[in-house]
mmCIF entry with sequence, helices, sheets and N, C-alpha, C, O atoms, coordinates in Angstrom:
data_MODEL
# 
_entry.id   MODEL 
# 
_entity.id                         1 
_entity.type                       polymer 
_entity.pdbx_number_of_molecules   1 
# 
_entity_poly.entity_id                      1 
_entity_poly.type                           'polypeptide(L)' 
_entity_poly.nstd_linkage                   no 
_entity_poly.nstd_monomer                   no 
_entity_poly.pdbx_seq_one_letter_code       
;(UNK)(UNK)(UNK)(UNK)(UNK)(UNK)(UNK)(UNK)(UNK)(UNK)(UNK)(UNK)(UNK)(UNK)(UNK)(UNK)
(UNK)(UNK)(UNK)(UNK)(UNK)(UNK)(UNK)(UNK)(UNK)(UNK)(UNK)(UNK)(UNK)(UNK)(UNK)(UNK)
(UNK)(UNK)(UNK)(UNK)(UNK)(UNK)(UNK)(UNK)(UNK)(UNK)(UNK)(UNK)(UNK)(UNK)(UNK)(UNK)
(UNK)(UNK)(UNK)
;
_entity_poly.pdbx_seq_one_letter_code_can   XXXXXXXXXXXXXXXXXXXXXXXXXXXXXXXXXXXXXXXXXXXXXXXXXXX 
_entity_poly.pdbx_strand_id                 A 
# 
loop_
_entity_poly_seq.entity_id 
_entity_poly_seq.num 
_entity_poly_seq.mon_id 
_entity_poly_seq.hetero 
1 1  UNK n 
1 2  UNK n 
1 3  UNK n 
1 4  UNK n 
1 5  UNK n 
1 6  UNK n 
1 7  UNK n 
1 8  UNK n 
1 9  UNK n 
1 10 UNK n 
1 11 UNK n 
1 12 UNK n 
1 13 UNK n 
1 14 UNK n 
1 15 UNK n 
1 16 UNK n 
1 17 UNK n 
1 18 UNK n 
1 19 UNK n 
1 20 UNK n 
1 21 UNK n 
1 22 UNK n 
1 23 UNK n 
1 24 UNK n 
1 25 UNK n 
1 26 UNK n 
1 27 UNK n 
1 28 UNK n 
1 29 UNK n 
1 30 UNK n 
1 31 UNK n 
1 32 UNK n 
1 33 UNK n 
1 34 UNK n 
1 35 UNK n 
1 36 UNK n 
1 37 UNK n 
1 38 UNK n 
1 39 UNK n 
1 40 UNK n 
1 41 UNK n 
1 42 UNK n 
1 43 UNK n 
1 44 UNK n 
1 45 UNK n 
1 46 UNK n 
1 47 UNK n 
1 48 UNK n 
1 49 UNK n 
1 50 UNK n 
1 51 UNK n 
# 
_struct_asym.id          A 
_struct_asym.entity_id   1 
# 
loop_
_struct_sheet.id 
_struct_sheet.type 
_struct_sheet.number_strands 
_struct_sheet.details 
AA1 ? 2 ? 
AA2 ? 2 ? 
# 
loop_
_struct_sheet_order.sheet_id 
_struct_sheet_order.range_id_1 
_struct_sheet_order.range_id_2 
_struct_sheet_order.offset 
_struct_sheet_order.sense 
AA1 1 2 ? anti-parallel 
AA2 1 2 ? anti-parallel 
# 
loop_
_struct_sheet_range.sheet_id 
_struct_sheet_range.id 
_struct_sheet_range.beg_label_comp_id 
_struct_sheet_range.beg_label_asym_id 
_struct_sheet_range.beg_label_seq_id 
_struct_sheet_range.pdbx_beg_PDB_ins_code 
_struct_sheet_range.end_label_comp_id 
_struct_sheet_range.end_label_asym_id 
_struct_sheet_range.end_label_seq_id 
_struct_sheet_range.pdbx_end_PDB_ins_code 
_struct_sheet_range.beg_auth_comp_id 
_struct_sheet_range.beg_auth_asym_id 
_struct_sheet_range.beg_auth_seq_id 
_struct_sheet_range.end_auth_comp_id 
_struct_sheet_range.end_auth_asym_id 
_struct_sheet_range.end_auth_seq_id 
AA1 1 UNK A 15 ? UNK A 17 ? UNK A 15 UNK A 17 
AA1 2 UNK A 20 ? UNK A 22 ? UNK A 20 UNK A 22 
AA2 1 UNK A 32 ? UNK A 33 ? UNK A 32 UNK A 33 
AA2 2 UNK A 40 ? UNK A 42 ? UNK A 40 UNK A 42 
# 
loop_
_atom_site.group_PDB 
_atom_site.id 
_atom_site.type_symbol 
_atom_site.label_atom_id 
_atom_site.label_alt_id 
_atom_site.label_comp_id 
_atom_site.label_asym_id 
_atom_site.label_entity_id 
_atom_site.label_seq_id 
_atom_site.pdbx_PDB_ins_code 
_atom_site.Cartn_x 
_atom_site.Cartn_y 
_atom_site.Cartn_z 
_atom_site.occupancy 
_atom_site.B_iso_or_equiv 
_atom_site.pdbx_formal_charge 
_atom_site.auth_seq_id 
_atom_site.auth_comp_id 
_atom_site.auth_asym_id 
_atom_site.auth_atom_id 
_atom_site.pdbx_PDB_model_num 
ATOM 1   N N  . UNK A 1 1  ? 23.995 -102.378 43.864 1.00 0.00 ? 1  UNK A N  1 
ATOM 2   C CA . UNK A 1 1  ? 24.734 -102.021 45.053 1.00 0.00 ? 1  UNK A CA 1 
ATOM 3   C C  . UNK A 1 1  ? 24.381 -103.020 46.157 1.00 0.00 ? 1  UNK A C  1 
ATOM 4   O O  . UNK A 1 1  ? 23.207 -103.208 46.476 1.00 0.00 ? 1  UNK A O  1 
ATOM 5   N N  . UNK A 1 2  ? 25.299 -103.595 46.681 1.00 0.00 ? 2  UNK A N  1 
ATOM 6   C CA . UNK A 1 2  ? 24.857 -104.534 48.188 1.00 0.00 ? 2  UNK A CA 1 
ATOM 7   C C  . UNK A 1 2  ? 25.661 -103.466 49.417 1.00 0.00 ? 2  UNK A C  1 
ATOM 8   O O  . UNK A 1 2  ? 26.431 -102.506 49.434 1.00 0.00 ? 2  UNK A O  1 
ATOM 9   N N  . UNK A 1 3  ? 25.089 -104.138 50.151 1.00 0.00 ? 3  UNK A N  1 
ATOM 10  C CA . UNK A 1 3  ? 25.279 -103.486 51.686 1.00 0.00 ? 3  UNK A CA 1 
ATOM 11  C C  . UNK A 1 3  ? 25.371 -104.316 52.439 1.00 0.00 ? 3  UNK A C  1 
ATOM 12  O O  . UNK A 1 3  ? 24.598 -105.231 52.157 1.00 0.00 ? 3  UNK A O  1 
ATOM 13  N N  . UNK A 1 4  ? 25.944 -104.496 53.304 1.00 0.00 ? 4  UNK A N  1 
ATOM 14  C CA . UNK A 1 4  ? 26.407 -105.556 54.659 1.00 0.00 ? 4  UNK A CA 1 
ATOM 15  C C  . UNK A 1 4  ? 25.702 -104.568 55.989 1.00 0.00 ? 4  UNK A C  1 
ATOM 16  O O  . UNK A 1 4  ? 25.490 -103.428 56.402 1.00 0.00 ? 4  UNK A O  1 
ATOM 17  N N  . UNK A 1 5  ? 25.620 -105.367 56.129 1.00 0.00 ? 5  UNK A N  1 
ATOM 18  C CA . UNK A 1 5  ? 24.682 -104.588 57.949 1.00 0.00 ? 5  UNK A CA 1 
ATOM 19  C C  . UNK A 1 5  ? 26.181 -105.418 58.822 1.00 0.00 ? 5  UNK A C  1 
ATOM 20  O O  . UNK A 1 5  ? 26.793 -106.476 58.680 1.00 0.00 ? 5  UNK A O  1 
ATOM 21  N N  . UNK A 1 6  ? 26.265 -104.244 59.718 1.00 0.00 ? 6  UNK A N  1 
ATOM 22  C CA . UNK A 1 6  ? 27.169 -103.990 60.394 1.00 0.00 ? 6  UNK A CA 1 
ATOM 23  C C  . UNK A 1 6  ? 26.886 -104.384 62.143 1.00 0.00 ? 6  UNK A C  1 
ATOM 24  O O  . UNK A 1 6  ? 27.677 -104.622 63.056 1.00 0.00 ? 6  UNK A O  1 
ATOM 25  N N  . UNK A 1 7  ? 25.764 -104.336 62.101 1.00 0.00 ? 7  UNK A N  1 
ATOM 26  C CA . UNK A 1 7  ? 24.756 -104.977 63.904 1.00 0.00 ? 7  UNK A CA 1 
ATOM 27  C C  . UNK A 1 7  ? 24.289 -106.192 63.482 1.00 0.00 ? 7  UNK A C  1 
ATOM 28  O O  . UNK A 1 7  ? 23.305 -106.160 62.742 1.00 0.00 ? 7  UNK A O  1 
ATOM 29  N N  . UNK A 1 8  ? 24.802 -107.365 63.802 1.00 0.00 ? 8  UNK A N  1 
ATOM 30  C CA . UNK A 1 8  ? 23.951 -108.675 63.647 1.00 0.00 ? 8  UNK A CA 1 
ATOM 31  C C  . UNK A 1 8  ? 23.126 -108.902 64.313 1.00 0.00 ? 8  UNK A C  1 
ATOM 32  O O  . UNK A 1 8  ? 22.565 -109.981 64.121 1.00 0.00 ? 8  UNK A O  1 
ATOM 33  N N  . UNK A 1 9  ? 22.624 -108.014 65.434 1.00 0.00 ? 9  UNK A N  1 
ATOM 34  C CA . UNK A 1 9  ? 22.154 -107.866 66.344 1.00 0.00 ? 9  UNK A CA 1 
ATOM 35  C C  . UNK A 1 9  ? 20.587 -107.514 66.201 1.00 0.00 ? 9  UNK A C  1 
ATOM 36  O O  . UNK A 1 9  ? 19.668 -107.682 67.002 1.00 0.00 ? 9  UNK A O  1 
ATOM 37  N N  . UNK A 1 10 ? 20.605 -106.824 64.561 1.00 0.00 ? 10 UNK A N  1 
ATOM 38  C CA . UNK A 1 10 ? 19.273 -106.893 64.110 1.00 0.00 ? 10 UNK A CA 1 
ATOM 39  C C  . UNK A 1 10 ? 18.395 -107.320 63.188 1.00 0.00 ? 10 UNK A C  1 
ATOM 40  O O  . UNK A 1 10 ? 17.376 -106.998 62.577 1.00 0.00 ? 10 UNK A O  1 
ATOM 41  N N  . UNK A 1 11 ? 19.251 -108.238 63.338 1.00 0.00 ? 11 UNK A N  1 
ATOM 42  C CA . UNK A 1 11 ? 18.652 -109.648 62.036 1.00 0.00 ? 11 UNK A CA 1 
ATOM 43  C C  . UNK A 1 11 ? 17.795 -110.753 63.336 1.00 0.00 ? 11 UNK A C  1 
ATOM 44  O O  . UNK A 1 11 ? 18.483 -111.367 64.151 1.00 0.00 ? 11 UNK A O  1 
ATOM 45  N N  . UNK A 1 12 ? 16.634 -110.827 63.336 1.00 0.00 ? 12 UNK A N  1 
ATOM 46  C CA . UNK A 1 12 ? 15.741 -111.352 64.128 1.00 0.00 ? 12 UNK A CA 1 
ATOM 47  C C  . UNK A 1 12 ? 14.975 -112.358 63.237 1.00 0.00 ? 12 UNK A C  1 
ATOM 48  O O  . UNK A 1 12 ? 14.552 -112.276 62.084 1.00 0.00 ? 12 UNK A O  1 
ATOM 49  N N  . UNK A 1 13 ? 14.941 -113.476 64.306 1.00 0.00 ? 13 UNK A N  1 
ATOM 50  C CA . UNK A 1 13 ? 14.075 -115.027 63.836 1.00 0.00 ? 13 UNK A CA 1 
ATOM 51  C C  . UNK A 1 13 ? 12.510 -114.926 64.138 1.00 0.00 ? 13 UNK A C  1 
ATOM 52  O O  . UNK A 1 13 ? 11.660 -115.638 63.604 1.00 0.00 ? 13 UNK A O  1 
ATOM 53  N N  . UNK A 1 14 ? 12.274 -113.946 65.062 1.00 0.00 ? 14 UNK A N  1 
ATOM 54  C CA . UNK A 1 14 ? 10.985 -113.625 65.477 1.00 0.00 ? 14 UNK A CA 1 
ATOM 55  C C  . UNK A 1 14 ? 10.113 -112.507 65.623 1.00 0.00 ? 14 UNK A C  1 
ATOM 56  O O  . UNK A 1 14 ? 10.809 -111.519 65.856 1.00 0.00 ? 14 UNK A O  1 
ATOM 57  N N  . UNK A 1 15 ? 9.190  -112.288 65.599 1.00 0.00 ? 15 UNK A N  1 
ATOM 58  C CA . UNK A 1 15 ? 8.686  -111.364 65.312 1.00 0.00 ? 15 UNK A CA 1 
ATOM 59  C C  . UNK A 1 15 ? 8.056  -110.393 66.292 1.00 0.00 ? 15 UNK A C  1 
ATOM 60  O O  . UNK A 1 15 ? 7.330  -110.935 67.125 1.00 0.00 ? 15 UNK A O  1 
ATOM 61  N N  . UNK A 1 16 ? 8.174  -109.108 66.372 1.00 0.00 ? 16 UNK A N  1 
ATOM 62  C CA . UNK A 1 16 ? 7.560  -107.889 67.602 1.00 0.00 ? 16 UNK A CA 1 
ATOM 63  C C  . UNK A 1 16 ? 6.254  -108.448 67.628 1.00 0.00 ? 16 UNK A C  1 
ATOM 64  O O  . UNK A 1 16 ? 5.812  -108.588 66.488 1.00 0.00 ? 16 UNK A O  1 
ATOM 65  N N  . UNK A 1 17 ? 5.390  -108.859 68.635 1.00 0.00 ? 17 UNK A N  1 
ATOM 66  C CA . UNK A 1 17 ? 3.999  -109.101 68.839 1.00 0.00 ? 17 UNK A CA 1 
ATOM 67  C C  . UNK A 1 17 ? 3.804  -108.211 70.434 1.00 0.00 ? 17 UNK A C  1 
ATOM 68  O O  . UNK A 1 17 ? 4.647  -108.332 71.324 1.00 0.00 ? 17 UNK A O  1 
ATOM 69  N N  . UNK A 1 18 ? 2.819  -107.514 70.552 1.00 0.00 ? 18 UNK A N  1 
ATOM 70  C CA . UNK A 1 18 ? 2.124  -106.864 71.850 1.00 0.00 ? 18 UNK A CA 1 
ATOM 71  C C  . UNK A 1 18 ? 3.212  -106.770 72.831 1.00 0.00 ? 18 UNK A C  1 
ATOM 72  O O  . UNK A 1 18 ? 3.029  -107.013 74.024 1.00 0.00 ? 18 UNK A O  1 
ATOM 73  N N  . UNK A 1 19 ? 4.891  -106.249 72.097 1.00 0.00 ? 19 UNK A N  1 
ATOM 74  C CA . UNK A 1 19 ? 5.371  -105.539 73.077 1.00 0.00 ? 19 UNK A CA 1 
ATOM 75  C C  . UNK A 1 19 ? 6.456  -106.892 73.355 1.00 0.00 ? 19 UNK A C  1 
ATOM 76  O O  . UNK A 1 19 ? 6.962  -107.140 74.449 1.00 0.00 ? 19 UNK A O  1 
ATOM 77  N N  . UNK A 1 20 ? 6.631  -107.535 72.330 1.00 0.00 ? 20 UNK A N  1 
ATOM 78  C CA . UNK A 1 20 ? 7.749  -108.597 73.048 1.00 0.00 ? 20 UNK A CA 1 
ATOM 79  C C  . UNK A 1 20 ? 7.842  -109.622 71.685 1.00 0.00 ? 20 UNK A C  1 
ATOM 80  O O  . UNK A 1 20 ? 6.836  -109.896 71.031 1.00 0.00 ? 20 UNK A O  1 
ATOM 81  N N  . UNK A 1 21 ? 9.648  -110.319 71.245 1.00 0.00 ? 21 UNK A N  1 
ATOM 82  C CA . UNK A 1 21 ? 9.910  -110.724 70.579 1.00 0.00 ? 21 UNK A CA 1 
ATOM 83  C C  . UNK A 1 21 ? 9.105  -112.188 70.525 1.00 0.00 ? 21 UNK A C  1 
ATOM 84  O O  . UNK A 1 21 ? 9.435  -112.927 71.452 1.00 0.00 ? 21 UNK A O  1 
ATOM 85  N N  . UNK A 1 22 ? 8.241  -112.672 69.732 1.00 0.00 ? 22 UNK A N  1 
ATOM 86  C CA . UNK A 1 22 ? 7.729  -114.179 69.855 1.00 0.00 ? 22 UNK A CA 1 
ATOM 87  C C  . UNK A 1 22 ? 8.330  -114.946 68.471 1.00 0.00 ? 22 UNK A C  1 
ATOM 88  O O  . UNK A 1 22 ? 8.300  -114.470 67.336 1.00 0.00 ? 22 UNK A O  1 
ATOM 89  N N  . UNK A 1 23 ? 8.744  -115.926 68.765 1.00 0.00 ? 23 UNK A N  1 
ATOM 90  C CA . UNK A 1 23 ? 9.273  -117.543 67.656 1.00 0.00 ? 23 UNK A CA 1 
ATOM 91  C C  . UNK A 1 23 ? 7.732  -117.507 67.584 1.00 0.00 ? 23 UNK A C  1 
ATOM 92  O O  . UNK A 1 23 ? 6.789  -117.300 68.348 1.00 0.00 ? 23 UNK A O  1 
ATOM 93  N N  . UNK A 1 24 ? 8.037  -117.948 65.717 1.00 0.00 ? 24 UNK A N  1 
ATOM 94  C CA . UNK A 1 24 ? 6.729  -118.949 65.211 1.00 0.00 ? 24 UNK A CA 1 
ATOM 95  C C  . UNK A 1 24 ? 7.197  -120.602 66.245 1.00 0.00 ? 24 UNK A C  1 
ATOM 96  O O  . UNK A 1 24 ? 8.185  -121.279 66.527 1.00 0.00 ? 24 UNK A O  1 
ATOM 97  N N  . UNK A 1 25 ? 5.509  -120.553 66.512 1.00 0.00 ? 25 UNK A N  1 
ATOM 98  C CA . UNK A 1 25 ? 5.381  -122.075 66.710 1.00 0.00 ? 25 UNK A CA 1 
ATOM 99  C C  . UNK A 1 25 ? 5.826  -123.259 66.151 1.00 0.00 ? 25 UNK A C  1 
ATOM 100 O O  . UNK A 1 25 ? 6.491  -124.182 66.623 1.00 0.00 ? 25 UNK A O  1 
ATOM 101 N N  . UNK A 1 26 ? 5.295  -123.050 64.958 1.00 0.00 ? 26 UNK A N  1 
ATOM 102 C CA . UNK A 1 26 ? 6.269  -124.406 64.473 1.00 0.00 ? 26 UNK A CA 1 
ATOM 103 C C  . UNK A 1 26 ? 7.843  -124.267 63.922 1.00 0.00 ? 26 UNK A C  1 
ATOM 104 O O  . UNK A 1 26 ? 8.646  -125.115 63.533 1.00 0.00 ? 26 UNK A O  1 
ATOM 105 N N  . UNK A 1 27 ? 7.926  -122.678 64.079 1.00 0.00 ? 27 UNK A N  1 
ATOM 106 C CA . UNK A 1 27 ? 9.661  -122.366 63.968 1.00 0.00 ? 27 UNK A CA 1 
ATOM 107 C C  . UNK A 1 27 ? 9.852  -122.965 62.520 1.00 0.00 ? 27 UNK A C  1 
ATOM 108 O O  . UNK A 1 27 ? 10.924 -123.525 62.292 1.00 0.00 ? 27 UNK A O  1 
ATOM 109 N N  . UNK A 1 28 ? 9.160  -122.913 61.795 1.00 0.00 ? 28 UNK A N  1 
ATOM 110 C CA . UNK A 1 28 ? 8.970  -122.792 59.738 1.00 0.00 ? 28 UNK A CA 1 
ATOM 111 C C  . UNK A 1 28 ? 9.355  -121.045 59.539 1.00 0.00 ? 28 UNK A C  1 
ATOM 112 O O  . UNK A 1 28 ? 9.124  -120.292 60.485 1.00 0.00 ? 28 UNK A O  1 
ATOM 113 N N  . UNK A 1 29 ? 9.911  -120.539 58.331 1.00 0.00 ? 29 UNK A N  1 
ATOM 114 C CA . UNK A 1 29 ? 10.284 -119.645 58.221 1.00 0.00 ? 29 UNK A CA 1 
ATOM 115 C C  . UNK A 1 29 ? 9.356  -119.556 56.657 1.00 0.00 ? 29 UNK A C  1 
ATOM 116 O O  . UNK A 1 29 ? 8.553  -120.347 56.162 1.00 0.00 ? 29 UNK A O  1 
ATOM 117 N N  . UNK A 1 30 ? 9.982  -117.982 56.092 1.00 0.00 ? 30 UNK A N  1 
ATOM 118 C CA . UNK A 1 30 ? 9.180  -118.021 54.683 1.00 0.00 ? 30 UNK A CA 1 
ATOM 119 C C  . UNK A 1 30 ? 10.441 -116.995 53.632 1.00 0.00 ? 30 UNK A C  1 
ATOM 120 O O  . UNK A 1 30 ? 10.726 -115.800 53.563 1.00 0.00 ? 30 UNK A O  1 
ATOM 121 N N  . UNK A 1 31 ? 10.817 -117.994 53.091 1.00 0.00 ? 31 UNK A N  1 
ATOM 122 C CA . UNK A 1 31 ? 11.968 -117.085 52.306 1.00 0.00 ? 31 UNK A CA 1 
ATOM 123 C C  . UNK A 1 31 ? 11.073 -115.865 51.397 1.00 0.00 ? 31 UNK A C  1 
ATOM 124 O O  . UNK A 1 31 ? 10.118 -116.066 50.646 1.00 0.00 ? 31 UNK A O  1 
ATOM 125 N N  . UNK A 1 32 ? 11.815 -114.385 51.785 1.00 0.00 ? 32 UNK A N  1 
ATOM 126 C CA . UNK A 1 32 ? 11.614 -113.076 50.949 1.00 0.00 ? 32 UNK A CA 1 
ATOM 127 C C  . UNK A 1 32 ? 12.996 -113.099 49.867 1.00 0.00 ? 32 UNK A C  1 
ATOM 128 O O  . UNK A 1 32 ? 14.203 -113.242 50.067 1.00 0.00 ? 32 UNK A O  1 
ATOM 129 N N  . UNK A 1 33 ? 11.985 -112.835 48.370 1.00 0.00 ? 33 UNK A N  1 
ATOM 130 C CA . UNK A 1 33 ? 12.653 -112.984 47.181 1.00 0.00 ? 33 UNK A CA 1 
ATOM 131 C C  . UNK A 1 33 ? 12.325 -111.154 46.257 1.00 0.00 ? 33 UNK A C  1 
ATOM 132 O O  . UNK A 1 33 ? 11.229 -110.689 45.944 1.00 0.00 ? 33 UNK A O  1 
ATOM 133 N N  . UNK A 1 34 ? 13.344 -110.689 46.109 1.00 0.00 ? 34 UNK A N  1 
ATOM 134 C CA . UNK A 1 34 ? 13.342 -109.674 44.896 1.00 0.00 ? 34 UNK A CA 1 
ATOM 135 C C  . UNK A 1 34 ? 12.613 -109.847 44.078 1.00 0.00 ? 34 UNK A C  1 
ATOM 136 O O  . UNK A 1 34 ? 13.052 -110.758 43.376 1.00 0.00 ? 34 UNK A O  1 
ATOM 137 N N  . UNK A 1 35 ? 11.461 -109.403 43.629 1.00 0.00 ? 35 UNK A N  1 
ATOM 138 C CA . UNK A 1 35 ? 10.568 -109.582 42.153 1.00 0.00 ? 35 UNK A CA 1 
ATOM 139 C C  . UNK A 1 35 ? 11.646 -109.227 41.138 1.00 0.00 ? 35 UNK A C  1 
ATOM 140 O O  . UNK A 1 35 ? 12.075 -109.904 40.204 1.00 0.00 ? 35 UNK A O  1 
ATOM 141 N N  . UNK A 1 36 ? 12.000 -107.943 41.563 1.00 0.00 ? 36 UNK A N  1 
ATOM 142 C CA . UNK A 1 36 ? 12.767 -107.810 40.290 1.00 0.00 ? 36 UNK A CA 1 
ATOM 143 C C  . UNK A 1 36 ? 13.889 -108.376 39.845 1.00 0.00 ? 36 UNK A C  1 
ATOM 144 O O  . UNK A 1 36 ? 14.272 -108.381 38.675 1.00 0.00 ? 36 UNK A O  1 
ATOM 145 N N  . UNK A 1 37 ? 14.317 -108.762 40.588 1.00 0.00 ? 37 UNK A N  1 
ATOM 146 C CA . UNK A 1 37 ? 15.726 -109.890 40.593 1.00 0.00 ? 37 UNK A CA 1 
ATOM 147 C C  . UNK A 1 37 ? 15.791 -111.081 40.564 1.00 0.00 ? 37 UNK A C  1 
ATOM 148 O O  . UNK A 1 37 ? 16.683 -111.671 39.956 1.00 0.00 ? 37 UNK A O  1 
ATOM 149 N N  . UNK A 1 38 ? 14.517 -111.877 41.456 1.00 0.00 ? 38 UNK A N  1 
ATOM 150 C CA . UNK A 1 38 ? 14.327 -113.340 41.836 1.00 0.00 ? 38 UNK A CA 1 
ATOM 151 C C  . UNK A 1 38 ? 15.523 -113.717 42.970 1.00 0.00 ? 38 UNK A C  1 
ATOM 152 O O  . UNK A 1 38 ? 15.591 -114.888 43.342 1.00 0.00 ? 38 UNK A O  1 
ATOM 153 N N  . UNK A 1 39 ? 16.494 -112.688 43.535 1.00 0.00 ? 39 UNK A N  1 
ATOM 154 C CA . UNK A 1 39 ? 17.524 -112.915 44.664 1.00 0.00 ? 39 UNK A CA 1 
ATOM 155 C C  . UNK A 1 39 ? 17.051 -113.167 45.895 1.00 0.00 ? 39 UNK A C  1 
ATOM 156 O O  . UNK A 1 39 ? 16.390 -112.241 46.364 1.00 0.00 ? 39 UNK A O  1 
ATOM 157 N N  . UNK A 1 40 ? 17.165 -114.058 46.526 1.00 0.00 ? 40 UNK A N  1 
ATOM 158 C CA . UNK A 1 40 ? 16.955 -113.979 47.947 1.00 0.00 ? 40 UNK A CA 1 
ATOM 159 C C  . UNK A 1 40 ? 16.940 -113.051 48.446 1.00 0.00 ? 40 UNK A C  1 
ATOM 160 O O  . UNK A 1 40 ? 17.865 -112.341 48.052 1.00 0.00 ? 40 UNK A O  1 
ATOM 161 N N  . UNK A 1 41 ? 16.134 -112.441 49.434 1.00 0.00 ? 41 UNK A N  1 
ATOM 162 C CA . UNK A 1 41 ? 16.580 -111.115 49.915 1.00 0.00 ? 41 UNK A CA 1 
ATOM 163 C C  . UNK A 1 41 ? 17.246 -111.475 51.657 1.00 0.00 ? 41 UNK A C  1 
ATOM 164 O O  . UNK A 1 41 ? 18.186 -110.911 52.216 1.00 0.00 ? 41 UNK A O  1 
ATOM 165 N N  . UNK A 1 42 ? 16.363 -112.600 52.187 1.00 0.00 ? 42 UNK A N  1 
ATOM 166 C CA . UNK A 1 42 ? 16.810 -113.129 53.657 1.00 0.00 ? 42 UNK A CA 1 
ATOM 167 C C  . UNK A 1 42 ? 15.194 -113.968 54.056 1.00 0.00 ? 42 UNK A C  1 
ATOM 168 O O  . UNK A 1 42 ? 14.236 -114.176 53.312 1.00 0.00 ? 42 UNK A O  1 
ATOM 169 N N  . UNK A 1 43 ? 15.361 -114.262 55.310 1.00 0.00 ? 43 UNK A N  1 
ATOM 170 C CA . UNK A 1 43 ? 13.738 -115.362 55.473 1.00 0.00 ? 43 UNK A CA 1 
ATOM 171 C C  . UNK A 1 43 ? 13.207 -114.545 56.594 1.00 0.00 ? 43 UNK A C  1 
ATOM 172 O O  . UNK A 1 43 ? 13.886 -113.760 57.257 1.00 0.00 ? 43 UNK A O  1 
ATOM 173 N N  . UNK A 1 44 ? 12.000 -114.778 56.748 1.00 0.00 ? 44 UNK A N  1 
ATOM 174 C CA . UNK A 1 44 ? 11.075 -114.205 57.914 1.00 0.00 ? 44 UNK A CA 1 
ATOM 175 C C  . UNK A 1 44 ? 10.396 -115.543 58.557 1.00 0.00 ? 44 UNK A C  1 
ATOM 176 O O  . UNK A 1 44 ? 10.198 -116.622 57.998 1.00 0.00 ? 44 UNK A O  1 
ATOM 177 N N  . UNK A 1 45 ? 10.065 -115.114 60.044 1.00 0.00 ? 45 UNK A N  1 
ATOM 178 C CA . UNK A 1 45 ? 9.399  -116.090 60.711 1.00 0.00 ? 45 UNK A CA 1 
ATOM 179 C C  . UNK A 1 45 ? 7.964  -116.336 59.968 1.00 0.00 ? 45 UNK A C  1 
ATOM 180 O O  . UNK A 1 45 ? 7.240  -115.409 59.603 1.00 0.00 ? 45 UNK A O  1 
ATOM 181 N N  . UNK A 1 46 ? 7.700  -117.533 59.821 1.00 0.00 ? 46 UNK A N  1 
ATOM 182 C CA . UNK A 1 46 ? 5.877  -117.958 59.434 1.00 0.00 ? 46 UNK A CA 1 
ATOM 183 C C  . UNK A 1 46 ? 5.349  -117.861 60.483 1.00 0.00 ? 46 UNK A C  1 
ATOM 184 O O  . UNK A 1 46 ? 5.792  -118.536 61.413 1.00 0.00 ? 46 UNK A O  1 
ATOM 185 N N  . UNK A 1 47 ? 4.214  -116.981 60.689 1.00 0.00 ? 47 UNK A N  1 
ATOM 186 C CA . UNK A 1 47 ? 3.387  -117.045 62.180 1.00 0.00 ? 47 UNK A CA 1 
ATOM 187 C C  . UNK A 1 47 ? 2.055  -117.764 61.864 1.00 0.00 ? 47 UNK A C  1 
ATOM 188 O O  . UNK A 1 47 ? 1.611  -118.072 60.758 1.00 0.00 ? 47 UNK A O  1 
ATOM 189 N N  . UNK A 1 48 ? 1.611  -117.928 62.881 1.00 0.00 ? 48 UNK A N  1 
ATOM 190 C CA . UNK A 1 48 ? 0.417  -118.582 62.397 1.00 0.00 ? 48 UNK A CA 1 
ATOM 191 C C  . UNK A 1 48 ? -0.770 -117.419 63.148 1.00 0.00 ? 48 UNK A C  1 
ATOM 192 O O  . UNK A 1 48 ? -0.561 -116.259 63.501 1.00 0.00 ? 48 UNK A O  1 
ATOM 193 N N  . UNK A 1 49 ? -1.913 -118.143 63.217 1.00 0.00 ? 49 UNK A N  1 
ATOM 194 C CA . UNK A 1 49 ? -2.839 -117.439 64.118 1.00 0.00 ? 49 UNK A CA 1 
ATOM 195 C C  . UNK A 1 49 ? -2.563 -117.625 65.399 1.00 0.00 ? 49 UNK A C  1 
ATOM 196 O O  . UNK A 1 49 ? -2.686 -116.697 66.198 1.00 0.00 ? 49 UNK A O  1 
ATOM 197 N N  . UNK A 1 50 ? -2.191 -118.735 65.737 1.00 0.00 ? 50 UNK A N  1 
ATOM 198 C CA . UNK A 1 50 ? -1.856 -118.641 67.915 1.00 0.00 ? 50 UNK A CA 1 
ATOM 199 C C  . UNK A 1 50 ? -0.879 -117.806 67.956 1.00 0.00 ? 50 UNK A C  1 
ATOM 200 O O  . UNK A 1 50 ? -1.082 -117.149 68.977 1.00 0.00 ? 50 UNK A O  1 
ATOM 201 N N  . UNK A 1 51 ? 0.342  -117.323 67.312 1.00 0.00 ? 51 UNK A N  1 
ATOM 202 C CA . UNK A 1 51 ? 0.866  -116.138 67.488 1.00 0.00 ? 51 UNK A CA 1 
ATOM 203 C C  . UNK A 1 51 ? 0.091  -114.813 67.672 1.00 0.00 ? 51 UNK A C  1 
ATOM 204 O O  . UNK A 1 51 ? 0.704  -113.757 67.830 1.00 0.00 ? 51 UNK A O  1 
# 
């Protein structure tokens, strides 16, 4: 079954930190993959520690 999200509004490049949206620093991402599938699922920000 797929699903389409209907708010693009909550597909975010950055991540909730202490109350406020922060970009990774070097703005590198980290693709999330289905084990069971091997499908892309979508990418997440890479944070580092200065985040």
């Amino acid at each position: 079954m797929t699903l389409a999200l209907k708010d693009p509004s909550l597909l975010r490049s950055s991540c909730y930190i202490d109350g406020e949206w922060v970009a990774a620093d070097a703005g590198a991402t980290i693709t999330v993959t289905n084990p069971a599938t091997g499908e892309t699922v979508g990418t997440v920000p890479k944070m580092g520690q200065a985040e």
